[in-house]
N, C-alpha and C positions, 0 to 999 in steps of 0.2 A: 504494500500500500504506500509506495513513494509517490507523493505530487511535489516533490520541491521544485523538480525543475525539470524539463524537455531535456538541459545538460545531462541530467544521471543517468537516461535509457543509454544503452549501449547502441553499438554501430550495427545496422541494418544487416544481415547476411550478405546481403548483393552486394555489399561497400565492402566487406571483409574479405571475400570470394576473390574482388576486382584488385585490390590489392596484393593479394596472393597471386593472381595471374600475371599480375605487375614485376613481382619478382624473379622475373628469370632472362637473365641473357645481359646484353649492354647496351644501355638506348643513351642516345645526345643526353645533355645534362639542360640547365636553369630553362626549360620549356621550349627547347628547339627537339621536343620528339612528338611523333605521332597524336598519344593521346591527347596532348594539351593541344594539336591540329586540331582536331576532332572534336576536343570540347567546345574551342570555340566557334568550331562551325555550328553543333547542333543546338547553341544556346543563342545564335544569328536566327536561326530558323525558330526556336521559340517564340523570341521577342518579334518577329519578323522586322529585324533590324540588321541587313546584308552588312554593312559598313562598321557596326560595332566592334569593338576593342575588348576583349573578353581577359583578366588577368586575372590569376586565382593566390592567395593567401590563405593563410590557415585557421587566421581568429577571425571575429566580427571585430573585435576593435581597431585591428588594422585595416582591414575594410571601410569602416567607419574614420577613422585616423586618416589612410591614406587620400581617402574622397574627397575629404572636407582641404586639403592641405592645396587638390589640385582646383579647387573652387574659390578659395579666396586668397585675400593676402593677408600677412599678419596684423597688420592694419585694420582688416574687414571684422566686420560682425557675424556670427553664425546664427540663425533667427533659429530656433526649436522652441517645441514645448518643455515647462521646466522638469517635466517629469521623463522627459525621451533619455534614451539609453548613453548617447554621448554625455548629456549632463551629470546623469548619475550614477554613474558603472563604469566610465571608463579611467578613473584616474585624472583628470587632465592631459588623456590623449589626444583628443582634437586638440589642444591649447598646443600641446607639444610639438606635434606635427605639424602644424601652422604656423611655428612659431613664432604663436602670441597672440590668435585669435582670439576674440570675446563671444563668449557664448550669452546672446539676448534672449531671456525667456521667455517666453509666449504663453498664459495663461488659454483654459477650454477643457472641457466636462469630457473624463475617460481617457484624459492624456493625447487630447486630439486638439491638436489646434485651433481657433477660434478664428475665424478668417478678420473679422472686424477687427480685433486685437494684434494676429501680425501686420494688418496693414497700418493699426494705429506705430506698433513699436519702429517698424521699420522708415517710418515717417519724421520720428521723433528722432531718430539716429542721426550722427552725421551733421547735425544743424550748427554745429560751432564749427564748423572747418576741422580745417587742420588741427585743432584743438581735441578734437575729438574722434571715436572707433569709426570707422566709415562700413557703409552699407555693404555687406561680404556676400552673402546665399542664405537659402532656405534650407534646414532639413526636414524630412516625413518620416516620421514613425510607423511603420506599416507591416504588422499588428502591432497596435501598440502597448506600450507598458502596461496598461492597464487592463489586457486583451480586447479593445476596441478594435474596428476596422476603417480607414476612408477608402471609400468607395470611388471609382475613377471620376466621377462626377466634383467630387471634395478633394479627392485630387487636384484635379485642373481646376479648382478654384483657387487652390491655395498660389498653384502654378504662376496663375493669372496675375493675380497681386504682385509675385514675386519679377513674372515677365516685367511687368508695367514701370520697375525701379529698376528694370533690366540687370537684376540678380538670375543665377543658375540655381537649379533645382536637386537637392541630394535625397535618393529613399534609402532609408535604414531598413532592411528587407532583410533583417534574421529570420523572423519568423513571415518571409514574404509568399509561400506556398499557401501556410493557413490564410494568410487574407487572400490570397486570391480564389481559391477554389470557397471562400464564406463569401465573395462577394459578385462570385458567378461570371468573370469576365475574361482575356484574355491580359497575357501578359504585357501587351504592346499598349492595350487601354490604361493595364494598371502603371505603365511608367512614360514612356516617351512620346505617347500619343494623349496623355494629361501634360505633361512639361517636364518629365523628368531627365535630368540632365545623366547621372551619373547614377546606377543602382549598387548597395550593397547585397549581394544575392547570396540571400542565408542556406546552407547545407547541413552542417552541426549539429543545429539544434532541431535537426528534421532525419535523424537517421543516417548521417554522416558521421567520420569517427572527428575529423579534424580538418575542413575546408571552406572558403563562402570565395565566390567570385565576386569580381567589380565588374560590372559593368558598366563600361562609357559610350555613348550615344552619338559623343560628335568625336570621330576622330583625331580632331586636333588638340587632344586632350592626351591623348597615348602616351607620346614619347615623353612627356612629365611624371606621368603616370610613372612609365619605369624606372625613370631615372631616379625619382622617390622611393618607389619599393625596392631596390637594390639598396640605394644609401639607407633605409631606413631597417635594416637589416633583414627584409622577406619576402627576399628571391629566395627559391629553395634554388640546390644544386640535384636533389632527385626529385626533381618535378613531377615525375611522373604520379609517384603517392599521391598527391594531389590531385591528378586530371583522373587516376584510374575512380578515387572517389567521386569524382562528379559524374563521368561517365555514368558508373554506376547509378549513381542516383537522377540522373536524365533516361535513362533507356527505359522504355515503355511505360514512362510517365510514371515510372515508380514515388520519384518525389510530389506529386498529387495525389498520390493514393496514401503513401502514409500523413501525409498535411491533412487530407479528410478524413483520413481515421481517427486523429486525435483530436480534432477538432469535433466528430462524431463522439469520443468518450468524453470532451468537454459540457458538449449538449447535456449527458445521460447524467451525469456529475452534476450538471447546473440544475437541474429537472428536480433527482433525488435531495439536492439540500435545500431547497425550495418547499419538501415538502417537511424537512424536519419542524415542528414547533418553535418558534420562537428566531426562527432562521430569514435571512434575506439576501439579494444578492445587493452589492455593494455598485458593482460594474454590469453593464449587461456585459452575458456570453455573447461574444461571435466568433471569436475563434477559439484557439484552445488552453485557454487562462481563464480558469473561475474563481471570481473574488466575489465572496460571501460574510456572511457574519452570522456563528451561530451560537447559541450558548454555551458559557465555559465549561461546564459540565460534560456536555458533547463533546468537547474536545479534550478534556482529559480522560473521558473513555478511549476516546479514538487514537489520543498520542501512546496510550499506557494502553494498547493493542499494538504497536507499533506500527501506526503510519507516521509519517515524515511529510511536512509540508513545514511554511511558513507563516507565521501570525504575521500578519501585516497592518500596521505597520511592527516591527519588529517589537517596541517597548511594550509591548503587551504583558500582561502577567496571569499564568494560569492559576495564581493563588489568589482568593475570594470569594466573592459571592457567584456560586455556579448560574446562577438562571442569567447572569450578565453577559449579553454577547460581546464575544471578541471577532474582528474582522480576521481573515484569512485569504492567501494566495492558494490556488492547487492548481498546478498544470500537467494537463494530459500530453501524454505524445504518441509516436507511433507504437512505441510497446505497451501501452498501455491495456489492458482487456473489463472486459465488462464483469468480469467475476472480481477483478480486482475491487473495481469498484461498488458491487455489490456489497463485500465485507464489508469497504468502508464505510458504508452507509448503514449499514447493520450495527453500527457501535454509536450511532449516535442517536437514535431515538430510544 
């Protein structure tokens, strides 16, 4: 009964397989072999974006890091919501990698940006000259922190605003499978045919053991690109580890089918604590993050059964009065099963 995190599921069989077959013989080294050919052709044909620039890394923070580094200057502003993953997970990696961006926070309900509110911040920037952070990019959370989704439509709103101060558009797309297959469209609506400049394209946290590509939309971004991720120390020298994992998780749309699995046990989790007494959800479900609040009781059943999740926000205390709800995080992933969560739900009422 582990919901802490999509991180703990283990790597898909098909990613561990492709790895394996990875390992045998001699292939060119820092991404001049086949597979990483290959990856980026079939992730062209995904986004149906022929001219794109496909470069893969191992974390989302580099991803995340590297994007933002080639979108603004250190000068610039980076507009997010205060709750998105570069503000609050990554260390001051985007600051780092920019050297010296400012990250502008953006207020809006589910960790989704408010479009009034970045057009108000992005407005307000910059107004003392030289004196002051100058107007950098936008980034999108998509899913977001809070398991929300935008939709292509909120997409290209946010896009729009950021067009019109003629800023570039960054998606944080760790978990960018789950929003797409909750929001029923394709890839090309969900990024570059709304305004998105530059994607982070999450693997990891979707049955991957260890990879997220970037995706860049205008080629004249590339050669920065790598000249970043070489000095920034991540280029691999066996690249291949990397592309066999993607391969892997692109062929036969394996990475949509476990994004709608777990976003499927997110539903059945959101449903079942819904109907415990005293229980709410906190976030709507739409992908595969459910934030709830149920009584502390419940959950010192449930932890003292041994499930594993997170009290959110963290300072919670399970010593008290039990009928008091405490809010909680649970996220389903691709290993997740429905018996799992049947137990879990068994300890709380």
């Amino acid at each position: 009964m582990n919901f802490a995190s999509d991180n703990t599921a283990g790597a898909h069989p098909d990613v561990i397989a492709a790895l394996g077959a990875a390992n045998h013989g001699h292939v060119p080294s820092y991404g001049a072999d086949l597979l990483s050919d290959g990856v980026q052709t079939r992730i062209r044909e995904i986004f149906e974006a022929p001219e794109a620039r496909v470069y893969l890394v191992a974390t989302g923070t580099a991803a995340n890091a590297l994007s933002c580094a080639v979108l603004t200057q250190p000068w610039g502003a980076i507009f997010c919501h205060r709750n998105a993953h570069i503000e609050e997970d990554e260390c001051g990696a985007p600051e780092f990698y920019t050297n010296g961006s400012k990250l502008v926070l953006v207020d809006g309900a589910d960790a989704k940006m408010d479009p009034t509110a970045l057009e108000r911040a992005i407005s307000h920037t910059g107004r003392g000259g030289i004196h002051n952070v100058q107007r950098g990019m936008v980034s999108i959370t998509n899913a977001t922190e809070a398991g929300a989704i935008y939709a292509p439509a909120e997409v290209a709103a946010l896009s729009e605003i950021a067009k019109r101060f003629h800023l570039p558009v960054h998606m944080d797309g760790a978990r960018f499978a789950n929003a797409l297959v909750a929001a029923g469209c394709t890839p090309a609506e969900m990024t570059w045919k709304a305004g998105v400049d530059v994607l982070s394209f999450g693997g990891t946290k979707n049955g991957c053991m260890g990879v997220e590509a970037v995706v860049i939309f205008d080629p004249k971004r590339a050669w920065e690109f790598e000249l970043r991720r070489k000095r920034g120390g991540h280029l691999f020298s066996k690249h291949r580890f990397l592309a066999a994992q993607m391969q892997a998780y692109l062929t036969d749309d394996l990475w949509l089918d476990l994004a709608r699995h777990a976003n499927e046990m997110a539903a059945k989790l959101s449903a079942g604590l819904q109907a415990i007494p005293g229980a709410k959800l906190v976030h709507p479900t739409q992908a595969n993050a459910v934030f709830a609040a149920f009584p502390r009781g419940a959950h010192k059943r449930a932890q003292g059964a041994g499930a594993y999740y997170y009290l959110w926000p963290f300072d919670q205390s399970l010593e008290g009065d039990e009928s008091v709800a405490l809010a909680a995080r649970l996220v389903c992933s691709w290993a997740t099963t429905p018996e799992e969560i049947d137990e879990f739900l068994s300890h709380l009422g």
